[in-house]
TIROLO-591008 format. One record per residue: x, y, z of N, C-alpha, C, O in turn. Coordinates in steps of 0.1 Angstrom, whole numbers, plus 5000, padded with zeros to 4 digits. Layout:
npx:npy:npz:capx:capy:capz:cpx:cpy:cpz:opx:opy:opz
X:Y:Z:X:Y:Z:X:Y:Z:X:Y:Z .
...
// end
This chain:
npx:npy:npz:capx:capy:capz:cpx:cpy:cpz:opx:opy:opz
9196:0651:9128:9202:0654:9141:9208:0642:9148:9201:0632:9147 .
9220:0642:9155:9227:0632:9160:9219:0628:9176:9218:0635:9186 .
9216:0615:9173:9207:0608:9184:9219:0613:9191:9230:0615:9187 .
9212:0613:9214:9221:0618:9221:9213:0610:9235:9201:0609:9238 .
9226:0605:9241:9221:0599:9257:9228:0604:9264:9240:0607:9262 .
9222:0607:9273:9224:0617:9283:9225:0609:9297:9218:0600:9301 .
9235:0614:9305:9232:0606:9324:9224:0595:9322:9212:0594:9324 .
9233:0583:9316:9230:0571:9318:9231:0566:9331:9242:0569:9337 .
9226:0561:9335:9231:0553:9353:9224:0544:9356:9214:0543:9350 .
9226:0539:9363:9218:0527:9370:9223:0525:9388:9235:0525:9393 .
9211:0524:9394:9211:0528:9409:9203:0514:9416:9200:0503:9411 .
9202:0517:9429:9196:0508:9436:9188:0512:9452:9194:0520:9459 .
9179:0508:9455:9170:0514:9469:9180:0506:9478:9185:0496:9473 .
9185:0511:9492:9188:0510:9501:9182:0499:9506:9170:0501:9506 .
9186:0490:9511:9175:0480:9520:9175:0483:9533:9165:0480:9540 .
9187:0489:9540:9188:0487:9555:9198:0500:9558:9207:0502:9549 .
9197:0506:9566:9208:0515:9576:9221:0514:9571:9227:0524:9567 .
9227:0501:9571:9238:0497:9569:9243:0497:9552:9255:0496:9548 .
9231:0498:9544:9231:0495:9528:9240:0486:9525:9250:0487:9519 .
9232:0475:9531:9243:0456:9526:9229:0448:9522:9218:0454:9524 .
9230:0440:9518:9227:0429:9508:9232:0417:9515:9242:0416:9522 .
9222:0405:9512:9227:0395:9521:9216:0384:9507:9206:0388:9501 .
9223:0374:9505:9218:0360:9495:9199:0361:9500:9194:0362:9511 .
9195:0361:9494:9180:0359:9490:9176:0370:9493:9163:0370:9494 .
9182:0384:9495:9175:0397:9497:9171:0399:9483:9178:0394:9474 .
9159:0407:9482:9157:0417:9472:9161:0431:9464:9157:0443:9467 .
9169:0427:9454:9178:0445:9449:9168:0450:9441:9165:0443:9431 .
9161:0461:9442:9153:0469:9435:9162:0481:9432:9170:0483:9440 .
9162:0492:9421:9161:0498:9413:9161:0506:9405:9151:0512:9407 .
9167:0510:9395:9162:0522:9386:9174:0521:9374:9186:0521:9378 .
9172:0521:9361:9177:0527:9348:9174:0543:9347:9162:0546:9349 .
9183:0551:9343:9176:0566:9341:9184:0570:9333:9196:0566:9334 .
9180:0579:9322:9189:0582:9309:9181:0595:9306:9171:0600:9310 .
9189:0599:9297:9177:0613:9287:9180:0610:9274:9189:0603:9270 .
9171:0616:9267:9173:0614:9251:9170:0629:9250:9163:0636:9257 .
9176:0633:9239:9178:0647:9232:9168:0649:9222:9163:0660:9220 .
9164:0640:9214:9154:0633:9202:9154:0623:9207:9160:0618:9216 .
9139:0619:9194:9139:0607:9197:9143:0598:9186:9146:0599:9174 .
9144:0585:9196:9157:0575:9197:9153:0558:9192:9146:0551:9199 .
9158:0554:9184:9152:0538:9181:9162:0529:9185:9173:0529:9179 .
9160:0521:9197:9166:0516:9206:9166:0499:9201:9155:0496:9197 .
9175:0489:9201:9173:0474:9200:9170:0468:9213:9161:0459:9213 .
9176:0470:9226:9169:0463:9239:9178:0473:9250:9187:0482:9249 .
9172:0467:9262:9177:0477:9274:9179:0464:9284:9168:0458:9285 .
9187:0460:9289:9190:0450:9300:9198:0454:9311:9205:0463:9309 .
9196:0447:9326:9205:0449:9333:9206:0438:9339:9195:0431:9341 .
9217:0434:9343:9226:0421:9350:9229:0425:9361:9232:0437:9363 .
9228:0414:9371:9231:0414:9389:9246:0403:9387:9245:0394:9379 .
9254:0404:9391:9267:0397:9385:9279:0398:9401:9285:0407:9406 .
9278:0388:9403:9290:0382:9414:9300:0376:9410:9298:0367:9402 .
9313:0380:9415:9324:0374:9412:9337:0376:9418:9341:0387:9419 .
9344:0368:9422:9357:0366:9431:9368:0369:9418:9364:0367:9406 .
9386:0375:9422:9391:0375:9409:9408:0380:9415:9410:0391:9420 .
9414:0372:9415:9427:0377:9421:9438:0376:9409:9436:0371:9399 .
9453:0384:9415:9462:0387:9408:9477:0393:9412:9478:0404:9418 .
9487:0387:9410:9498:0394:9414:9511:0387:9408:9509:0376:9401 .
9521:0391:9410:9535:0387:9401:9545:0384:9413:9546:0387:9425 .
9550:0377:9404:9566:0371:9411:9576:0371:9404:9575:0371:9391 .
9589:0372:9410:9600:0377:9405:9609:0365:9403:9617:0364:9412 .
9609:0356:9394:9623:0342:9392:9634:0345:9387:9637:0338:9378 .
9642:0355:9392:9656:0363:9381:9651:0371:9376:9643:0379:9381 .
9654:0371:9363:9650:0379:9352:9633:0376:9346:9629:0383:9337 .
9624:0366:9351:9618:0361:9350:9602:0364:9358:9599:0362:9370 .
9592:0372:9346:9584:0378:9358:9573:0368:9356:9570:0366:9345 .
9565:0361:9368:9557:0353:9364:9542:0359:9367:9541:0365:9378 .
9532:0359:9361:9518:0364:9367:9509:0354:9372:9510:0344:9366 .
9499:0353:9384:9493:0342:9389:9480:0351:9387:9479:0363:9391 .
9468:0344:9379:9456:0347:9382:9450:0342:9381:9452:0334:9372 .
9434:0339:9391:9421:0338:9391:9408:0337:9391:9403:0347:9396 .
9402:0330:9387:9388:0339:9387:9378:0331:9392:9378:0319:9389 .
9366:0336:9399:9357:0327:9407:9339:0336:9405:9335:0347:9410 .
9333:0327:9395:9319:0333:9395:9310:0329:9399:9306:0317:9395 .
9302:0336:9410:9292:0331:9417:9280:0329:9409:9274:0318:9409 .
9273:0343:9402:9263:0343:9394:9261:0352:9384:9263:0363:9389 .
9258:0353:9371:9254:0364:9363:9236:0363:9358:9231:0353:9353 .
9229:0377:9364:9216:0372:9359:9211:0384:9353:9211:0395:9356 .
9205:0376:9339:9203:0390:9328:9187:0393:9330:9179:0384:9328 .
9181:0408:9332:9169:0406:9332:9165:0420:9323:9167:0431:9326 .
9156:0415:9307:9155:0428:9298:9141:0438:9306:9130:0436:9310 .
9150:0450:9303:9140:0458:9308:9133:0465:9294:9122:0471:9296 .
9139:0464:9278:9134:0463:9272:9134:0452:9258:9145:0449:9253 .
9126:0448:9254:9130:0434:9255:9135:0437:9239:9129:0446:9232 .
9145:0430:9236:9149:0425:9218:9135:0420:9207:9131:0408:9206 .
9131:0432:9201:9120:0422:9191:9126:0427:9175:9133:0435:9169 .
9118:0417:9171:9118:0424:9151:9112:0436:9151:9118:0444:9143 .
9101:0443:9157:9098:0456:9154:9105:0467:9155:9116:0464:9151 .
9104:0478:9158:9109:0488:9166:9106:0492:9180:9095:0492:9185 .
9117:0496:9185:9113:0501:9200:9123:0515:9200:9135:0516:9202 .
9111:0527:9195:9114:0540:9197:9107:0548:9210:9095:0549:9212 .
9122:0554:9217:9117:0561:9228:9122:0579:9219:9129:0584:9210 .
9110:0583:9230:9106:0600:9229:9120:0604:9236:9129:0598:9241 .
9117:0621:9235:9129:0626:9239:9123:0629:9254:9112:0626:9258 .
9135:0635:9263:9129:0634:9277:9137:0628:9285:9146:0622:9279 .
9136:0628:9299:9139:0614:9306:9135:0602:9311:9125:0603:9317 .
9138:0591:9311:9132:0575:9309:9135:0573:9324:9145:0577:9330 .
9129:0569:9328:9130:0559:9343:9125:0542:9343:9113:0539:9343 .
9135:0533:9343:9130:0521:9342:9134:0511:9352:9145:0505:9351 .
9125:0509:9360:9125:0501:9375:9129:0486:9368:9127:0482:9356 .
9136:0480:9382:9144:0464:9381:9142:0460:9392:9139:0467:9402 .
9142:0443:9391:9140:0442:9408:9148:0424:9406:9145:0417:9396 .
9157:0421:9413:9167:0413:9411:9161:0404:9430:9157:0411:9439 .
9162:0388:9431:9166:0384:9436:9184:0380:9442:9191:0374:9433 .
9187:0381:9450:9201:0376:9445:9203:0365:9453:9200:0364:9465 .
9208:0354:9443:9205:0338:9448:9209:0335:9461:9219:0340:9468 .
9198:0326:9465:9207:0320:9478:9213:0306:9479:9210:0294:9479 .
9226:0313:9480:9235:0303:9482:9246:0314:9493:9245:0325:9499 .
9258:0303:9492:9268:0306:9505:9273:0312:9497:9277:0306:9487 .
9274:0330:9497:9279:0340:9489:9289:0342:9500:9286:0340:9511 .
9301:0348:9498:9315:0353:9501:9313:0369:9507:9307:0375:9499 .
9316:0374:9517:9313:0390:9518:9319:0395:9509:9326:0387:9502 .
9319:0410:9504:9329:0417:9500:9337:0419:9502:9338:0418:9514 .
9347:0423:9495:9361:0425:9501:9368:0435:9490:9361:0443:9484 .
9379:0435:9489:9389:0445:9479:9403:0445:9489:9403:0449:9500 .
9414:0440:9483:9424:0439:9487:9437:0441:9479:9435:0438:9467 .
9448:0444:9481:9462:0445:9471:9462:0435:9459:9465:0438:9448 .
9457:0420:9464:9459:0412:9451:9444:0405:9449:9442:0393:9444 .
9436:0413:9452:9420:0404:9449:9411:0413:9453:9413:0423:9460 .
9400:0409:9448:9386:0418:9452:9374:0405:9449:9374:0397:9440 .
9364:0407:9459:9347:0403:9456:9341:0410:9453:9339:0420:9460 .
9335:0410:9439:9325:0422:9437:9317:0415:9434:9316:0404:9428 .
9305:0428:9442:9289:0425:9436:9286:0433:9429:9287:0443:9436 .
9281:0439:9414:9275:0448:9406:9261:0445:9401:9258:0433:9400 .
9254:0454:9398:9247:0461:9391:9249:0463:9378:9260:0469:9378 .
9247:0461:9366:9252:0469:9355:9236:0469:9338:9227:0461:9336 .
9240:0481:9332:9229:0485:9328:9234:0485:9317:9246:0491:9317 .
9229:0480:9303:9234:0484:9289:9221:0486:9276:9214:0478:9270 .
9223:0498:9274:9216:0502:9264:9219:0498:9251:9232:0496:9252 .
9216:0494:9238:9219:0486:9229:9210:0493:9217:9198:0491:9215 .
9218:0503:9208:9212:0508:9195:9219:0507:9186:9231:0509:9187 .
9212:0503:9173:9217:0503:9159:9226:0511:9158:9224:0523:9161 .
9240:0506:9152:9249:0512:9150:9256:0524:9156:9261:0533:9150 .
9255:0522:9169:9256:0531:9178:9264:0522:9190:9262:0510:9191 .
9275:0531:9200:9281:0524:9208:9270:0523:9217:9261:0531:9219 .
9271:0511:9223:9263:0505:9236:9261:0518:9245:9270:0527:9244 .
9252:0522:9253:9257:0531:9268:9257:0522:9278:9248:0513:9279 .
9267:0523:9286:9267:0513:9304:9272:0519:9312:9283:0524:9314 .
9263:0518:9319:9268:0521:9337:9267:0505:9347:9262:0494:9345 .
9276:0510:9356:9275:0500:9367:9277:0504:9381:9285:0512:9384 .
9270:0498:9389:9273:0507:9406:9277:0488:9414:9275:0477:9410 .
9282:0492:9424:9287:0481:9430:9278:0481:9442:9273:0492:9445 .
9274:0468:9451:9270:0471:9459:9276:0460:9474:9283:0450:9471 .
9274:0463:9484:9281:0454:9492:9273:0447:9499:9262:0450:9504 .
9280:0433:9497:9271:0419:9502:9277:0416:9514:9290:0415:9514 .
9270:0413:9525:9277:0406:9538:9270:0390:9540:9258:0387:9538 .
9279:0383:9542:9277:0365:9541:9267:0366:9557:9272:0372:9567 .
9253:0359:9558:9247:0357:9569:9251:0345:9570:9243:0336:9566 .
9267:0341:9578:9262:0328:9584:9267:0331:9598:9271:0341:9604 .
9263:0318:9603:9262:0310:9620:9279:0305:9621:9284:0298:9611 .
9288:0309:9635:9302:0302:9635:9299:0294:9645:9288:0292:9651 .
9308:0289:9645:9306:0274:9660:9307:0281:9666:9314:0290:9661 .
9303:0284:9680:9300:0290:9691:9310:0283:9700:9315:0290:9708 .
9316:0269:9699:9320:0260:9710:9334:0269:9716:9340:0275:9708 .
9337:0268:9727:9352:0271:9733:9359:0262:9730:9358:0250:9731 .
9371:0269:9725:9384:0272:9722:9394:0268:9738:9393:0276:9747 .
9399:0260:9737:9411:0261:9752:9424:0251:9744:9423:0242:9736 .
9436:0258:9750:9447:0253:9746:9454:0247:9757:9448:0250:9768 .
9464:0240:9759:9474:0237:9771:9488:0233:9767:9491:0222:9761 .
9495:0240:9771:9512:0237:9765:9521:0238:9781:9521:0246:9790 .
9528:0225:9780:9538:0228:9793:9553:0226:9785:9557:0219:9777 .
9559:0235:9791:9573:0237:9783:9582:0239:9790:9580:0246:9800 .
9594:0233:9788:9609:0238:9789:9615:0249:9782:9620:0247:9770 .
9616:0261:9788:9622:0274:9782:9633:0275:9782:9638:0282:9791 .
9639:0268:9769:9650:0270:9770:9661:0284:9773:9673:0282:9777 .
9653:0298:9771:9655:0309:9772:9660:0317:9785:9667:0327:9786 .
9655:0309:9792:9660:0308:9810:9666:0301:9817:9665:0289:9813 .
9674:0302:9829:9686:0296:9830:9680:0282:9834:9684:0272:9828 .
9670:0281:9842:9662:0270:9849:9652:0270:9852:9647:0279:9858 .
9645:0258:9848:9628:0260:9854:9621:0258:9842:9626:0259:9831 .
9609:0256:9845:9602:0259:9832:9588:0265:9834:9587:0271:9844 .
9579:0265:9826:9564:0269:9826:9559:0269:9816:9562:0271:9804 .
9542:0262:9824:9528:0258:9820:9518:0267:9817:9514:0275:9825 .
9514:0265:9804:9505:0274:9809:9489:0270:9803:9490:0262:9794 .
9480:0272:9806:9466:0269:9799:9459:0275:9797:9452:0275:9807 .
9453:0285:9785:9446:0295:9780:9434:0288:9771:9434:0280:9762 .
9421:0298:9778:9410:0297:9768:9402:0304:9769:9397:0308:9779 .
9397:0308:9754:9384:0316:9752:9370:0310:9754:9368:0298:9754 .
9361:0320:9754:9346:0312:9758:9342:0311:9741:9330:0307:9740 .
9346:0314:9730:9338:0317:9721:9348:0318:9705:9359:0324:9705 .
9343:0314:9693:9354:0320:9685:9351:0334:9674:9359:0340:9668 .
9334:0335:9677:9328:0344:9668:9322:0357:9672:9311:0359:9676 .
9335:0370:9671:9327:0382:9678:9327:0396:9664:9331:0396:9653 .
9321:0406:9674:9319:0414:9664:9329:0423:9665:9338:0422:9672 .
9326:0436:9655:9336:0447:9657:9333:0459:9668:9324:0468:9667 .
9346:0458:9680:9341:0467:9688:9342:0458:9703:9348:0462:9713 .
9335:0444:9700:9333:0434:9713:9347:0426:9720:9356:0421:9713 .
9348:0427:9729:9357:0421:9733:9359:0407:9735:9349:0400:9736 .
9375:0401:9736:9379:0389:9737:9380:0384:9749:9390:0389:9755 .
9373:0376:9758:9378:0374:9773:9390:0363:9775:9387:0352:9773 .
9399:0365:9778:9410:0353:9776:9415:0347:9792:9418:0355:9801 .
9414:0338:9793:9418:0335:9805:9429:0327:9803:9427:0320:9793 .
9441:0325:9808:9451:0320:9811:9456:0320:9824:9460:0330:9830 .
9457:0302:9831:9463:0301:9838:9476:0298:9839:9477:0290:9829 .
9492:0299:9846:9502:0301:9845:9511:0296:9855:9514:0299:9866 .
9515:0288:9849:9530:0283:9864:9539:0287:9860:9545:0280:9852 .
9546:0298:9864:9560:0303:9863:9569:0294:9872:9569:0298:9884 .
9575:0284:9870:9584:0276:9878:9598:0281:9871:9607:0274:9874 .
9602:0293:9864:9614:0293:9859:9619:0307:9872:9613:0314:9880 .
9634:0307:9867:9642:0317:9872:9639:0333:9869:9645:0342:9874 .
9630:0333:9861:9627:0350:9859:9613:0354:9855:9605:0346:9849 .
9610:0366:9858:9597:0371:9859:9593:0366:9844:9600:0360:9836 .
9575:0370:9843:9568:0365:9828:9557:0376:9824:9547:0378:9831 .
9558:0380:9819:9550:0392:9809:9539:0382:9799:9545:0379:9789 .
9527:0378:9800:9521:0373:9789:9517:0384:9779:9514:0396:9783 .
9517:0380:9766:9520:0391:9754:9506:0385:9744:9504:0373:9743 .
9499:0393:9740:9484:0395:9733:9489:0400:9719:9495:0410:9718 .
9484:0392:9709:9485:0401:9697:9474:0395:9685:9476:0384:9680 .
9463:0403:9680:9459:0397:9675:9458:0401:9657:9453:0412:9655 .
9462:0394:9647:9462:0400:9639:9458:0394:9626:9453:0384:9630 .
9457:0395:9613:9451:0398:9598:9456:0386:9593:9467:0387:9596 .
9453:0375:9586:9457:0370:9577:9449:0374:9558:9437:0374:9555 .
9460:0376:9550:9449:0374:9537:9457:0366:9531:9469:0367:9529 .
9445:0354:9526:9454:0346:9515:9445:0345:9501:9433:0345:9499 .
9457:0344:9492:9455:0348:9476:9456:0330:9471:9467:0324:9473 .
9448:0325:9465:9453:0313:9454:9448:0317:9439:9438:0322:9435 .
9461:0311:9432:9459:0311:9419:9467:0297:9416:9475:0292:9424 .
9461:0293:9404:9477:0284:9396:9485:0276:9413:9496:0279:9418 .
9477:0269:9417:9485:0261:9425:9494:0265:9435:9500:0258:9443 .
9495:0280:9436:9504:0286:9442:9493:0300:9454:9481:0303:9451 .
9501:0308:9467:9495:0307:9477:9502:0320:9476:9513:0320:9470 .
9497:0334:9480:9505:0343:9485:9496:0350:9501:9484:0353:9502 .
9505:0352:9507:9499:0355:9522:9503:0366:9526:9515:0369:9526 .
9492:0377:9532:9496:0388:9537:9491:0388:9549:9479:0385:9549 .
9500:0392:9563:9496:0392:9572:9499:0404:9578:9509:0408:9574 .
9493:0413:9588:9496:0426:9597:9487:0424:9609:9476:0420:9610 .
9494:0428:9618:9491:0427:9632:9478:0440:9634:9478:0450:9626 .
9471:0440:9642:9457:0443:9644:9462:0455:9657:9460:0467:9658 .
9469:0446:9666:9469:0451:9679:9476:0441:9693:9474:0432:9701 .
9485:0450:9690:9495:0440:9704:9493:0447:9723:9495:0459:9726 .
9490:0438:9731:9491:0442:9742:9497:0433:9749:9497:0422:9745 .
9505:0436:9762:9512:0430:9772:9500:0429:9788:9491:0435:9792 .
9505:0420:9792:9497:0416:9806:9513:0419:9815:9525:0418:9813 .
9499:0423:9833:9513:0423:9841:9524:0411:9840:9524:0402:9832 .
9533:0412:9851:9542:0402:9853:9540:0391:9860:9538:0392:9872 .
9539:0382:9856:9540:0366:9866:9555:0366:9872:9566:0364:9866 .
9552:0367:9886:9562:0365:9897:9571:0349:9889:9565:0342:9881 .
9586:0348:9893:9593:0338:9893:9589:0326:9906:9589:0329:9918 .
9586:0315:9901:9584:0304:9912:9572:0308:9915:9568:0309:9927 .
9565:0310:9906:9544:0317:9916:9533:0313:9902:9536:0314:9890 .
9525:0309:9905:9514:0306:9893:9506:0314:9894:9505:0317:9906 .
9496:0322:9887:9483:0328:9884:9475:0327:9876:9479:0322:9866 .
9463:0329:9878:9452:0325:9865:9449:0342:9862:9447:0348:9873 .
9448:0347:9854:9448:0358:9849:9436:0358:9835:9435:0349:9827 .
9429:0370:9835:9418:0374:9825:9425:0387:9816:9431:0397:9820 .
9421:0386:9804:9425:0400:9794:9413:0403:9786:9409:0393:9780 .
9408:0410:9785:9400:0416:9777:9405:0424:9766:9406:0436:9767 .
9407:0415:9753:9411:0421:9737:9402:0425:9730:9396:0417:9724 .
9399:0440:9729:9384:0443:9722:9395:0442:9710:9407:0444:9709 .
9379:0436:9701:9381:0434:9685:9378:0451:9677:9367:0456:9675 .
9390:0457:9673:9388:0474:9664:9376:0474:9655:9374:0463:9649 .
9369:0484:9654:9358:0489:9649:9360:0487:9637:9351:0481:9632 .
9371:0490:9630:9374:0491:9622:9378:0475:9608:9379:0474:9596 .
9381:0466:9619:9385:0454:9612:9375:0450:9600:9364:0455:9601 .
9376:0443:9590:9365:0434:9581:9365:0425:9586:9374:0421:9594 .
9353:0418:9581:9346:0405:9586:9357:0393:9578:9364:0394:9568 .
9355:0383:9586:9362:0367:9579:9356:0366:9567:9347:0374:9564 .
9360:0359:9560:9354:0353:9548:9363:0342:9548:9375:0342:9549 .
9356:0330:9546:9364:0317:9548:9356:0309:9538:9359:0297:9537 .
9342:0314:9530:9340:0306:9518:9341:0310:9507:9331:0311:9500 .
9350:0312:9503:9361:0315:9488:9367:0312:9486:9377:0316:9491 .
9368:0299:9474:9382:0291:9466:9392:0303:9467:9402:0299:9473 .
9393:0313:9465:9407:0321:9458:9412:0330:9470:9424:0330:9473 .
9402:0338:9479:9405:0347:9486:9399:0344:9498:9387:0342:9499 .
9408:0343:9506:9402:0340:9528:9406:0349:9534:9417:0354:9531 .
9397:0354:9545:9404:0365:9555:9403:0358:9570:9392:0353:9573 .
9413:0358:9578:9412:0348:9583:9421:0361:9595:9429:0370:9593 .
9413:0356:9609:9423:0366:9620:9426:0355:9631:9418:0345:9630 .
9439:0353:9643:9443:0347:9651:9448:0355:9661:9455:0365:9660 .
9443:0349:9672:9449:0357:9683:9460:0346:9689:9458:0334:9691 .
9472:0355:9692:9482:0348:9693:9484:0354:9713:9482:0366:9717 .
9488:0343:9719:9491:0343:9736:9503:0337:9740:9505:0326:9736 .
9509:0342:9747:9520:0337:9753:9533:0348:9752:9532:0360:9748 .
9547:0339:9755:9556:0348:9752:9561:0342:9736:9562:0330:9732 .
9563:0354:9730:9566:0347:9712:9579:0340:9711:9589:0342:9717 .
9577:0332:9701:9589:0324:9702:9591:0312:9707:9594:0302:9701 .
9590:0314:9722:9597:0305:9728:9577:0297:9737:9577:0285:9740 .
9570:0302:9739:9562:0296:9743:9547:0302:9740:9541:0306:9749 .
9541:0303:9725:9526:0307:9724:9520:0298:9717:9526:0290:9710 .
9506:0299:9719:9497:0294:9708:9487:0303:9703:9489:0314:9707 .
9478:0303:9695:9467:0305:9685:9454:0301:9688:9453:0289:9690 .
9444:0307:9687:9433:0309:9689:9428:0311:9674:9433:0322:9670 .
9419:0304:9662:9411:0312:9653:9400:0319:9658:9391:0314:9665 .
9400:0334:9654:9388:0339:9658:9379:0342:9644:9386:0343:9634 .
9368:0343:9643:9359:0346:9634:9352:0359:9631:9339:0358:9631 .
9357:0371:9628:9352:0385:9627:9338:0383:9620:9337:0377:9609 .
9326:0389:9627:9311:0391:9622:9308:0404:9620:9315:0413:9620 .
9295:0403:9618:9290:0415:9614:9277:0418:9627:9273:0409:9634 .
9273:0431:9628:9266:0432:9636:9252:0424:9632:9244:0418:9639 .
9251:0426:9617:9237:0416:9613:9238:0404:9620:9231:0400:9629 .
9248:0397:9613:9252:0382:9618:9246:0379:9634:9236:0374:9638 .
9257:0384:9642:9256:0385:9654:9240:0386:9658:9237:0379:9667 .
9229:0396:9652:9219:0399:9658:9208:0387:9656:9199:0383:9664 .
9212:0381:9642:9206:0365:9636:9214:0356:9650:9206:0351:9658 .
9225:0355:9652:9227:0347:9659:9219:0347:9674:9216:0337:9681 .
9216:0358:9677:9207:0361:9688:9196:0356:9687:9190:0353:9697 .
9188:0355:9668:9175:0352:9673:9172:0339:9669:9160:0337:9665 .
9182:0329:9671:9184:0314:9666:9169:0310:9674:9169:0311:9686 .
9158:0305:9669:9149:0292:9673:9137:0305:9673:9125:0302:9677 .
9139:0316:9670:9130:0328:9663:9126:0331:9651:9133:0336:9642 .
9111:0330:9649:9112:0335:9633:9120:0345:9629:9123:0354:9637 .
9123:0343:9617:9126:0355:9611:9118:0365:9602:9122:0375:9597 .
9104:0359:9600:9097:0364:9587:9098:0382:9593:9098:0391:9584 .
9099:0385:9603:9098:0400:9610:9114:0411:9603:9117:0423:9603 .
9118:0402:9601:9134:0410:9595:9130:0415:9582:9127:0409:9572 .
9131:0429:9585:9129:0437:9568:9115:0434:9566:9112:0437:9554 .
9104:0429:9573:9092:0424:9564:9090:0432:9555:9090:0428:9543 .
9088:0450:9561:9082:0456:9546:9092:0458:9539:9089:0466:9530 .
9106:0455:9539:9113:0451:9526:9117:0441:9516:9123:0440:9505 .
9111:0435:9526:9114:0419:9517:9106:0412:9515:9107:0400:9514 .
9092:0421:9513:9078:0410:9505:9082:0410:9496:9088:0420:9492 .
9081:0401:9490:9082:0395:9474:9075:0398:9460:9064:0394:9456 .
9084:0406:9455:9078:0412:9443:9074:0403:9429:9080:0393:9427 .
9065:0408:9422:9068:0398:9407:9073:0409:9400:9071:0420:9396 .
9083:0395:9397:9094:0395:9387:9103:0388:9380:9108:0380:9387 .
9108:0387:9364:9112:0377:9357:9130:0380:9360:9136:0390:9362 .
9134:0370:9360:9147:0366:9358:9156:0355:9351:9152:0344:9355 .
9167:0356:9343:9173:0344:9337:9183:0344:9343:9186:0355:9348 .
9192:0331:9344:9207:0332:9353:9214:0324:9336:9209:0315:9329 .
9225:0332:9333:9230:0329:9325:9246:0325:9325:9251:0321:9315 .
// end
C-alpha cells in the first residue's frame, strides 16, 4: 500500500493580542500530519529563518537590467526527529510534534512586504523519507523591532526672499516636541511666521512615505504622500505663531531604518512648497514600542511573564 501524508502544517501559539514577535521572544508550536499506514521516516526538522530580499528591473533602450539582493538575519535548525542509522517508524494516525524556538536577540528589522522587497520571518517544517518527496509547510509570522528613538526636539529656522512675490519676504521657524509617535497620535507643530511680503500665506502640511530599495550599488525610491493639510492665512505685513495638530493614520507601517537593503522612512514637510519649506524626520512606532518607552527605568521581567518563562530547549543556528 502506498505510504500517505496527510495535512502537513506547521503552526505557532500566539504570544500577544497583537500576534507579533519581538528578538528574544519565545516561538512555540506544533508539526501535525496524518499517516494512512504506517510510515518509516529519516528525520523531522523545523527552522526559524529571517531574511531581508529585494528586486526590480530597469529599462537602458533595448536593455533590461535586474537589480537584486539578499540579507540574512538568521537560519536555526532544530530536529524534532532526529536522523539516526536505525529506523524511525511512525504508526498510522495523527502525529502532534511541539517546537519551541528562541529568536535571537539582536537589532532585527520589522516586517514589511513591498512592490520591490519583503522582510520575512518563517516557520518551516520538513518531513524527510526514503525515497519519497520531502513534505513542507511554512507559516510566516510578524516581527516588530523593539527599539527606543531619540526623543530630542526637532526645530528648524529659514528666513527667505520669496522670490514668488512682488516684495517683501518671510521668516519663519517651526518645531516639533518629538520625532517618535505612534499610529493614530498626533503631530504638534508649532510655527512661527513673519509674513513681511505683499500677499497673504497659507502654511501647507504634508506628511508622507518614503521606501528605499538597494541592490548592486544602485538605489530605487518610492515615495506617496500620507496626508496633505493646509493652515489658515497669514495676513500680509503681520506675523503669527500658529499650532497644527497632524495625527499620524492608523493605518501607516512602522519605520524600519535597520536594514542594509530596505528603509521606510516618513517626513513631514511645512511651509509653502517650492519656494519656502523644510522637513522634519519622523519615526513611526508601534504601540508596543511606545508602551516600552513609557516604562524606561522599569523592570521589565512583568511583560508577558507567563509567556516568556523560559523553556528547555535545544537549538543550532546554521
Amino acid at each position: 500500500m502506498l505510504i500517505c501524508v496527510k495535512n502537513f502544517t506547521v503552526g505557532y501559539n500566539p504570544l500577544n493580542k497583537s500576534n507579533t514577535f519581538s528578538s528574544g521572544d519565545y516561538l512555540m508550536g506544533q508539526v501535525t500530519f496524518e499517516l494512512t499506514n504506517e510510515c518509516e521516516v529519516q528525520s523531522l526538522f523545523v527552522k526559524l529563518k529571517g531574511k531581508a530580499q529585494v528586486s526590480w528591473t530597469e529599462n537602458y533602450g533595448k536593455t533590461i537590467v535586474t537589480y537584486q539582493s539578499k540579507e540574512k538575519y538568521f537560519s536555526i535548525k532544530q530536529f524534532v526527529i532526529q536522523e539516526s542509522m536505525g529506523k524511525n517508524v511512525l504508526s498510522p494516525g495523527c502525529h502532534v510534534y511541539p517546537f519551541t524556538f528562541q529568536i535571537p536577540v539582536q537589532d532585527l528589522p520589522s516586517s514589511f512586504k513591498g512592490s520591490c522587497g519583503k522582510i520575512l520571518y518563517t516557520v518551516e517544517a520538513n518531513l524527510n523519507r526514503s525515497m519519497r518527496m520531502d513534505s513542507k509547510a511554512k507559516a510566516e509570522f510578524t516581527l516588530i523591532q523593539k527599539t527606543n528613538h531619540d526623543p530630542s526636539p526637532q526645530q528648524n529656522m529659514i528666513d527667505k526672499k520669496m522670490k514668488v512675490f512682488s516684495t517683501g519676504s518671510v521668516a519663519m521657524d517651526v518645531s516639533i516636541a518629538k520625532t517618535g509617535f505612534c499610529q493614530g497620535e498626533g503631530i504638534r507643530v508649532m510655527a512661527s511666521i513673519q509674513n513681511k511680503s505683499s500677499r497673504d500665506i497659507k502654511p501647507k502640511y504634508c506628511l508622507y512615505r518614503k521606501y528605499s530599495y538597494f541592490a548592486n550599488k544602485k538605489r530605487k525610491v518610492e515615495t506617496k504622500d500620507i496626508l496633505k493639510e493646509e493652515g489658515e492665512a497669514i495676513p500680509h505685513s503681520a506675523g503669527q505663531t500658529v499650532t497644527r495638530i497632524i495625527t499620524v493614520p492608523s493605518t501607516v507601517t512602522t519605520s524600519i531604518l535597520n536594514c542594509n537593503i530596505i528603509k521606510v522612512e516618513y517626513r513631514l514637510r511645512v511651509g509653502k512648497p517650492i519656494y519656502l519649506h523644510f522637513y522634519f524626520h519622523i519615526v513611526i512606532l508601534t504601540p508596543e514600542t511606545s508602551f516600552l518607552i513609557k516604562q524606561q527605568g522599569r523592570t521589565r521581567s512583568g511583560l508577558y511573564q507567563d509567556m516568556r518563562t523560559k523553556p528547555q530547549f535545544n537549538q543550532t543556528q546554521n
